[in-house]
TORKOL-4160 file (C-alpha; in steps of 0.2 Angstrom, whole numbers, padded with zeros to 4 digits, m for minus):
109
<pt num="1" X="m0124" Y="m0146" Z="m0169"/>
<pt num="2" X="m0138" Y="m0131" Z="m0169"/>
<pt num="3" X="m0129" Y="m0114" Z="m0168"/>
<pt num="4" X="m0136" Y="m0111" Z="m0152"/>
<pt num="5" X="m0129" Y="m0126" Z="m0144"/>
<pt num="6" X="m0110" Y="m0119" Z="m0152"/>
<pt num="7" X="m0113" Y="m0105" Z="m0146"/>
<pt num="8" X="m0115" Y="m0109" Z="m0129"/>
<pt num="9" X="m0101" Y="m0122" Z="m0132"/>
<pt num="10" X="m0089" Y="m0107" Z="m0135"/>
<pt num="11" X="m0096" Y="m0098" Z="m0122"/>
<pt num="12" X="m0095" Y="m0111" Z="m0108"/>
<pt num="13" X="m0077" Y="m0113" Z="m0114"/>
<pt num="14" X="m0073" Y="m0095" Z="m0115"/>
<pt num="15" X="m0079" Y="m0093" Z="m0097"/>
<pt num="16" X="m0067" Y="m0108" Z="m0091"/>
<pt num="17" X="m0051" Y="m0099" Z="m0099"/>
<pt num="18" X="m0055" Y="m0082" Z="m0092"/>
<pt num="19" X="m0047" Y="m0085" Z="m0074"/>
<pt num="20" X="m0034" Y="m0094" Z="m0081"/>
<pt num="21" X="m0029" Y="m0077" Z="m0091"/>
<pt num="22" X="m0035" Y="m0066" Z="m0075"/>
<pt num="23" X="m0025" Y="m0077" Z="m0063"/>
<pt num="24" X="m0007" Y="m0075" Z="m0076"/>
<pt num="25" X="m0007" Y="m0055" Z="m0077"/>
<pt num="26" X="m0013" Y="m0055" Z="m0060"/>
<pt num="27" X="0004" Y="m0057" Z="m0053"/>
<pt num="28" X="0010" Y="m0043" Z="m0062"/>
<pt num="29" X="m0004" Y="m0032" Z="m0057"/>
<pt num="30" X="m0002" Y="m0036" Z="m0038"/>
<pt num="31" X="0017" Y="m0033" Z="m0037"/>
<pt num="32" X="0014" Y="m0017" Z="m0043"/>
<pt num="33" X="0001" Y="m0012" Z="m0030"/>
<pt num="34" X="0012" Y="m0017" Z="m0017"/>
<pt num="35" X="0027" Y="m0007" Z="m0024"/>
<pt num="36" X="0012" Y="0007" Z="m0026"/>
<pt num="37" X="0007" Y="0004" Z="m0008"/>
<pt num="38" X="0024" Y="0002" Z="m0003"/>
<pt num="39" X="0031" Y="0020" Z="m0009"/>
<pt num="40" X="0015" Y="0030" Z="m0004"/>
<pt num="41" X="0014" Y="0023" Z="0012"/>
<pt num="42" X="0033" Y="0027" Z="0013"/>
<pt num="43" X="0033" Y="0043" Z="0008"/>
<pt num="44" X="0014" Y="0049" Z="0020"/>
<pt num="45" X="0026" Y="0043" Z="0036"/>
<pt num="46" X="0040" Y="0052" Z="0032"/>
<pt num="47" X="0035" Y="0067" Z="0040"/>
<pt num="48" X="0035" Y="0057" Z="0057"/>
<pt num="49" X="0046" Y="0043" Z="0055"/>
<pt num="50" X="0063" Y="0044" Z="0051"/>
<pt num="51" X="0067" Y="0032" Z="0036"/>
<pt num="52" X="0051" Y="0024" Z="0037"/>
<pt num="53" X="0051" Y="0003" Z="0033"/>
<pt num="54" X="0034" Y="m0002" Z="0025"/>
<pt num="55" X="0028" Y="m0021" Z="0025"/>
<pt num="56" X="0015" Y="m0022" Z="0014"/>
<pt num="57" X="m0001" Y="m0035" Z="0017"/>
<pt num="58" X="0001" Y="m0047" Z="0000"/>
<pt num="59" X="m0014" Y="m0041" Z="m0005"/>
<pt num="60" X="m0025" Y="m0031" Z="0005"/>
<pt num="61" X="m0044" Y="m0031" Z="0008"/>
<pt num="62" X="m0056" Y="m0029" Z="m0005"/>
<pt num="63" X="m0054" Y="m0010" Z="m0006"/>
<pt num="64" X="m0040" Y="m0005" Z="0001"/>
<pt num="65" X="m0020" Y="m0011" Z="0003"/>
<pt num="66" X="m0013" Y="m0013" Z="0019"/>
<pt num="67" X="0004" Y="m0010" Z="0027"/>
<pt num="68" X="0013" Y="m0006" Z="0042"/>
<pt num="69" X="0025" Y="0007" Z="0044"/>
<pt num="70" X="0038" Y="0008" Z="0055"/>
<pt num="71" X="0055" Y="0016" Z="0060"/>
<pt num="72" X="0061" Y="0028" Z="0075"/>
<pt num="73" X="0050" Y="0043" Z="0076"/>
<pt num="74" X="0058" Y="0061" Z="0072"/>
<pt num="75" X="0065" Y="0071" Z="0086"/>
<pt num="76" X="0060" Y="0054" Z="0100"/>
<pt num="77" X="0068" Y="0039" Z="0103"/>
<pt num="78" X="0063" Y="0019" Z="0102"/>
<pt num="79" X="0050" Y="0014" Z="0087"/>
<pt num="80" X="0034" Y="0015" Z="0081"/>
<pt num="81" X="0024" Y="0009" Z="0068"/>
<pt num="82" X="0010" Y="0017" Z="0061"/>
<pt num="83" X="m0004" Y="0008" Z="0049"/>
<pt num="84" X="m0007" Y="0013" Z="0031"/>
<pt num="85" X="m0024" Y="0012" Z="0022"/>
<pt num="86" X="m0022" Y="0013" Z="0002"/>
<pt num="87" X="m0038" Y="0016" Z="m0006"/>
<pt num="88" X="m0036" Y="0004" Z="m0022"/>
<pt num="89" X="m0049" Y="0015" Z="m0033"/>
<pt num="90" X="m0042" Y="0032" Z="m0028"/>
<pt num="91" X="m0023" Y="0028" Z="m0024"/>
<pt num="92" X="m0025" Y="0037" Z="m0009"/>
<pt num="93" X="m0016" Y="0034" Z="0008"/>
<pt num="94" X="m0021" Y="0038" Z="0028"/>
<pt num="95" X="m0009" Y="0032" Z="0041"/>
<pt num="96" X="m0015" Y="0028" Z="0059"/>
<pt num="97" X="m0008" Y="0035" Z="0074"/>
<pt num="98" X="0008" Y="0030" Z="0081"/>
<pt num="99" X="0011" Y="0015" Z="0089"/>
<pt num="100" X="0024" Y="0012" Z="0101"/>
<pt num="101" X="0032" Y="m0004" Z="0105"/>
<pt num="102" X="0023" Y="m0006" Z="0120"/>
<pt num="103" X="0006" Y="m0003" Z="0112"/>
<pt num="104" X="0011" Y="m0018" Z="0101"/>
<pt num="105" X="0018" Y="m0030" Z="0112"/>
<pt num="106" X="0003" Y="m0028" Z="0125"/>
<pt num="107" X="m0004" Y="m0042" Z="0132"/>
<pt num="108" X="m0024" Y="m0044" Z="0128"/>
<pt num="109" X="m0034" Y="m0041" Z="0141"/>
C-alpha cells in the first residue's frame, strides 16, 4: 500500500471516529448549558418574578438557548412567564415581555 493511500486510510478513519468522540463529551457539554441557561435566565427574571421557575429547551437553536420563565409577578397576582434568549457565543441573556396566562392559553385565531 503507497503512502498516500495510508494516508488517506487513517484519514477516512479518523473522520469516522470524530463524532463518536464529539457525540460522548457532548453530554457533558449540554447539561452544563442548560444549568448555564438555567441560572442566568433565573437570575435576569428575578427582578419581576418572584422565585422564577426556568424550563430550559434541551438544547436551543443554533445560536442561542431557550427557556421559559415563570412564576407570580412581584407586587401582582396569578402567573406569567416570560421567554429567555441565551446567546451561546456571549453567554448573554434577554427576556421577553410578560406573559399572562391568558396570553398563553389563547385560542389561535
Amino acid at each position: 500500500m503507497s503512502f498516500h493511500n495510508r494516508t488517506a486510510l487513517i484519514a477516512v478513519f479518523a473522520a469516522t471516529l470524530m463524532p463518536a468522540v464529539a457525540f460522548a463529551s457532548s453530554d457533558d457539554a449540554w447539561d452544563a448549558m442548560r444549568t448555564d441557561v438555567s441560572a442566568k435566565c433565573i437570575k435576569a427574571a428575578a427582578g419581576s418574578i418572584e422565585k422564577p421557575k426556568a424550563v430550559v429547551d434541551p438544547f436551543g437553536s443554533e445560536s442561542f438557548g431557550l427557556a421559559l420563565v415563570s412564576g407570580k409577578p412581584k407586587g401582582g397576582k396569578g402567573k406569567i412567564t416570560q421567554i429567555c434568549v441565551y446567546n451561546k457565543q456571549t453567554k448573554a441573556v434577554e427576556l421577553g415581555g410578560e406573559l399572562t396566562e391568558k396570553m398563553l392559553n389563547a385560542k389561535a385565531k
